[in-house]
Every structure is written in C-alpha cells, then in structure tokens.
Phi, psi and omega in degrees: 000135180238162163225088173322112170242112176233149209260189155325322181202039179182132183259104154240184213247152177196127168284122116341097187240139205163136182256115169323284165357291170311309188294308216279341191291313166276357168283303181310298229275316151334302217278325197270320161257024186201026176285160195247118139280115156287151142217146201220138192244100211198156159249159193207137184258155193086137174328118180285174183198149207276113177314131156302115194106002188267175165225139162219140170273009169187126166223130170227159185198130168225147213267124159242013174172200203199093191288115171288110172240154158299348140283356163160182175256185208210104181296140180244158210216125171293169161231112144228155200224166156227106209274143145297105172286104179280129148322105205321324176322338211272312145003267163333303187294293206312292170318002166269304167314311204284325170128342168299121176270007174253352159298310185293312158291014149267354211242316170302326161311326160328120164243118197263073152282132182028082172279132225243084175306340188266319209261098175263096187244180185293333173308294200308288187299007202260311189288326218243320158270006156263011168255344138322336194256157178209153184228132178241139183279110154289286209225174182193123170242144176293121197299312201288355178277311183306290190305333165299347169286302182318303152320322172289306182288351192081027206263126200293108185318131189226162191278196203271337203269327184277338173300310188284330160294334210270310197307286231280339164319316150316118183274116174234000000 
C-alpha cells in the first residue's frame, strides 16, 4: 500500500509496510475486550433466527404459547439475545486491510494518551496498531513541478488538501 502525503512544497510517496497477520490477531483481542453488547428480549412468531453478519454471546429461544389461525397455527416463541458490537476501531483496521488509505489518517488521527498496559481499552489498541505500521519514504515531487504538469496538461489545479486526497485515492 503506498500513501501520499503533502506538505507545503513536496509530495511524498511513502510505502506502508504492515502485517495482515498481525492486525487480525490484534483485532480478535480488540473485539473480546472492547466489544459493545445488546440485549434484546422480543416474541415472534415461527421458529427464530439468527441475523446474518451479527455475532452473539447468547441467543436463546423458548415456545411460550400458540396462536391459532385460520390458516394453521403459528407457535409463538420469547427471544432473548445478546448481540455483539465491533468497535468502530475494528472498523478502521478492516478499511485499512482493505487498501483504504483514508482510513490510515483516521487511525493515526487518533490522539493517544497515557495508555494503561492492565486497562485494555481503545486507547491501549489505538497504541498497539499504530505500532504495527512503518512507513519507508519512497519517492518525494516538488509541488510547483506537479502544478506545471497539471497545468500543461489541462488538468484542474487542485489546492494542497485536495492534492492529498486525489494522490491517496489512487490503488496502489
């Protein structure tokens, strides 16, 4: 993955280096200490069923009665679940995996204080991926050479903030 970055008078090129592996490892441990829990209680009629894309730490279900239709009857059943939340951090990582690089200046975007190693909180993983990532400087172009390409080429003159999106918008 590469990422652009630009300053006042220089665009630079810069490699992402950075273990999948890794991430995902720190993700499980993200999820098992900073997951969000629902719980939800409902009746339903017909046998329940578990939403697809959900995780749960409890799904139960017990038949408490039985509705009489004229077209049959329709057993009615309590629910109760308990739903799994991922942390938008968890969020963040997959779109990074994934190649977004606008992810990565959100995740860096981050301000990381007096992280607690026993209090494993988002802070503590906010600290822990971004010490995952290493950046090597590739390549670096003089901003007034980029506007003259541009420019030559007919190409729309874009300001330092629109240059760092349009660069990182590229797959690379």
């Amino acid at each position: 993955m590469y990422y652009y970055s630009v300053g006042e008078d220089v665009i630079k090129k810069y490699r992402v280096i950075f273990s999948v592996d890794s991430l995902r490892n720190i993700e499980k441990d993200l999820i098992k200490d900073c997951n969000i829990e629902r719980c939800n209680c409902y009746m339903t009629y017909g046998l329940p069923h578990r939403s697809v894309g959900i995780s749960y730490k409890k799904f139960e279900y017990k038949k408490i009665g039985v509705k009489e239709d004229f077209y049959g009857d329709l057993d009615i059943y309590e629910v109760n679940t308990i739903e799994l939340i991922n942390p938008y951090l968890y969020e963040v990582i997959e779109k990074i995996i994934g190649g977004n690089t606008n992810s990565l200046e959100e995740l860096f975007s981050y301000k990381v204080e007096c992280v607690n190693e026993k209090e494993k909180n988002i802070a503590y993983y906010v600290d822990l991926f971004q010490r995952e990532f290493s950046f090597e400087l590739i390549d670096t172009l003089d901003l007034d050479i980029y506007n003259k390409v541009s420019e030559f080429l007919g190409l729309n003159k874009f300001k330092n903030k629109e240059i760092n999106l349009v660069c990182n918008l590229v797959k690379s």
